[in-house]
Each structure stands twice: as C-alpha cells, then as structure tokens.
C-alpha positions in Angstrom: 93.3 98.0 141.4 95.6 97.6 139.3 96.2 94.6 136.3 99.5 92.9 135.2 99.4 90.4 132.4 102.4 88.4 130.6 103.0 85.5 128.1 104.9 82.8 127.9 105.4 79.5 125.9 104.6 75.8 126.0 106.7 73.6 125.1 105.8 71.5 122.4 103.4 68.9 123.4 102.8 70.0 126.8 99.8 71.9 127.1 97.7 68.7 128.9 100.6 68.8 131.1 100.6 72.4 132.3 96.8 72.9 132.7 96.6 69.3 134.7 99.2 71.0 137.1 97.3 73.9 137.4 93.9 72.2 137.9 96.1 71.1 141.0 97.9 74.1 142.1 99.1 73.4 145.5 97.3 74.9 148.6 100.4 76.8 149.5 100.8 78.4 146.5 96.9 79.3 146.5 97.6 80.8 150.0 100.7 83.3 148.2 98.5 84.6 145.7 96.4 85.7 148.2 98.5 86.9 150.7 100.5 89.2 147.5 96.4 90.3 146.5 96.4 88.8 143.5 92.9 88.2 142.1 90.6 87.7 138.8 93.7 85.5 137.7 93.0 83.8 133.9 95.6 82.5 132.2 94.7 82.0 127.9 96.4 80.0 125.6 96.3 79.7 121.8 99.0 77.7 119.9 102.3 77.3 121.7 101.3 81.0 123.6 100.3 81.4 126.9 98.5 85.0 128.0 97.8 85.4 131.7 96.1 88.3 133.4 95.6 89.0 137.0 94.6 92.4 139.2 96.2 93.4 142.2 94.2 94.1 145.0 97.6 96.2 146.8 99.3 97.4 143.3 101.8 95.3 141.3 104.5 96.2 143.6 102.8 94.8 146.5 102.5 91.9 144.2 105.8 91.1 143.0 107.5 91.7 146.9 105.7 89.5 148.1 106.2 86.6 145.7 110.0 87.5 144.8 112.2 85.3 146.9 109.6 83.2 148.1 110.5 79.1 148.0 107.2 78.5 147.1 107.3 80.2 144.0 110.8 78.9 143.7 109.1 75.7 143.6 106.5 76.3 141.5 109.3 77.7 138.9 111.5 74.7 139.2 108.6 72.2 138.8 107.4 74.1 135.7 110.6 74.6 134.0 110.4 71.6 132.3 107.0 72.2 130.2 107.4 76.4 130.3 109.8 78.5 128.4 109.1 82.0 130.7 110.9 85.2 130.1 112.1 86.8 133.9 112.3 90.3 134.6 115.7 90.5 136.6 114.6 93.0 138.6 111.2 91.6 140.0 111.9 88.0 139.1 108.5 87.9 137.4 107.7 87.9 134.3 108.3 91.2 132.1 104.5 93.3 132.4 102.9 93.9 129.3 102.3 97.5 127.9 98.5 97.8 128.5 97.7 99.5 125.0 93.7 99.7 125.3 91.0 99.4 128.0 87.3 99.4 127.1 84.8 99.0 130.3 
C-alpha cells in the first residue's frame, strides 16, 4: 500500500472553520475517497500548518485518477478556498507529495 502526505496552510483565524467542515464532510465526498482507495486518512495541524497523510489501497496513481477532474472535488476545492491556502501539483491537480525521508515500523 502505498502513503502520500502533503501540507498546506490556514488562513489566519480559520482553523475552527476548517475542522467544523471536515467534522461534516459531505457523504459524496466520503464515497470518492473510497472509490480512489484512500484510507488511514489524518490530517495534523500545528500553527498556521496543516500535515495530512493517507494510504492508498490501489497506489497513488489510482488515487489521484480517480479524484482529478471530479466535480466533487471541484466542489470541495472551491468551498475551501476561502479558509485554505493549498499548493497544486499541475500535473495531478493534487497537492505536491511529500519526499518520504524515514519510516520506522
């Protein structure tokens, strides 16, 4: 299986925004990450930073196809662009992965 993480930043003053919305992440967007495999997803925050990991039951590339072009994750984008400053890759249209630098199991 295999793990992607990013980061990405609140905007000042919003983090009781962002984890209210995400206490109520729509059903259809619950239904994406699923269908893309997309499991043991945390998202941390300290500060202004956000740090999310997930692992992908079907491989990161299975991952991003699925949720690049989707209107739901259009959506979600749109609606969170007012409380999230979020770097893109512009060839996946998700955010950049992070270098994975040490593993300890």
């Amino acid at each position: 299986m295999e793990k992607y993480a990013w980061k990405a930043l609140i905007k000042d003053g919003c983090l009781d925004e962002y984890i209210r919305r995400h206490d109520n992440l729509p059903e259809d967007m619950k239904n994406l990450l699923h269908e893309a495999g997309i499991c043991n997803y945390t998202i941390w925050n300290v500060g202004n930073e956000l740090f999310g990991y997930y692992e992908c039951k079907n491989g990161i590339e299975f991952a991003a196809n699925v949720q690049s072009g989707s209107p739901i994750v259009q959506r979600w984008d749109e609606y969170m662009s007012d409380i999230l400053i979020m770097e893109k890759d512009p060839n996946t249209g998700a955010q950049p992965l992070l270098r994975q630098v040490f593993s300890f199991d």
